[in-house]
C-alpha positions, 0 to 999 in steps of 0.5 A, a space after each residue: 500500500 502506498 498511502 490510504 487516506 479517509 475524509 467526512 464530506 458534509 453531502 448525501 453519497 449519492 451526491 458524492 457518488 456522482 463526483 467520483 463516477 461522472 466525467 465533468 464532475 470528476 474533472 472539477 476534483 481530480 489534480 491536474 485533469 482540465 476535462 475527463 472522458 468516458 470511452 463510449 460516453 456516459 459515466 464510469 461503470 464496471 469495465 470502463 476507461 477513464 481519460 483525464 486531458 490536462 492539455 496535451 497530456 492525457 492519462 487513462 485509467 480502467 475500472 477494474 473493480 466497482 460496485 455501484 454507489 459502494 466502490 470504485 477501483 481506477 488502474 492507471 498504467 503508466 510508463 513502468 508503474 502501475 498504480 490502483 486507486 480505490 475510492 470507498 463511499 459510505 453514508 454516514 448520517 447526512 454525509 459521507 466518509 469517503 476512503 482513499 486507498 493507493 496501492 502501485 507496483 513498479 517494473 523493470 530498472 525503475 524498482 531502484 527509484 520505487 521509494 521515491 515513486 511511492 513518494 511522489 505519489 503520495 505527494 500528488 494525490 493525498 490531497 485528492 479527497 480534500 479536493 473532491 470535498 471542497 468541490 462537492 461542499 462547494 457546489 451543494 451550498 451554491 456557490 459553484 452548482 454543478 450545472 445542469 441535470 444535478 438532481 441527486 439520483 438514487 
């Protein structure tokens, strides 16, 4: 395990959901994505391919375990490093608790640079749920609305 990370967001889980599974919201939260894609549209579901565009750089991420309202897990291969993002969601009173937990494995010639790898992931991303809080918390007080069709789906 790389680092695991847990943060209280003051909004239902299935709003919360939302942000962790539709393109345009997840690109709100998500560091360094200006834009997110689904291929073949819609949203992330079981199988999916997720690709975050931050100018001419793109990553892509499969969805490689998922249960609905409940689990998300993002791989992301890139160059000799593979790293899995599972995102955990559970209501909790009239919020959420939302659960980060980062795991990678590194190949090659690269598995001498794997400390400073694991650290400069965990330097990247451990900020992602205070990042996806403050957009989510943001957006359900008003003061950035996450746009059209934004009624919470159950």
């Amino acid at each position: 395990m790389i680092f695991a990370v847990e943060a209280s967001i003051a909004a239902p889980a299935a709003l919360v959901w939302r942000y962790l599974t539709e393109p345009r919201l997840l690109a709100t939260w998500m560091p360094g994505a200006a834009d997110a894609t689904v291929d073949g549209g819609g949203d992330l579901t079981a199988d999916g391919i997720l690709t975050l565009h931050a100018g001419e750089e793109q990553s892509r991420a499969e969805v490689v375990d998922f249960a609905d309202g409940e689990r998300i897990s993002l791989r992301m291969d890139q160059r000799a490093m593979t790293a899995v993002y599972t995102y955990r969601l559970r209501g909790e009173g009239e919020g959420s608790v939302v659960r980060l937990e980062v795991d990678g494995s590194v190949r090659g010639v690269a598995r001498l640079a794997a400390p400073l790898i694991r650290a400069l992931i965990r330097t990247a991303d451990h900020g992602q749920l205070e990042r996806l809080k403050t957009a989510i918390e943001a957006a359900d007080s008003g003061a950035g609305s996450p746009g059209e069709g934004d009624e919470v789906r159950e």
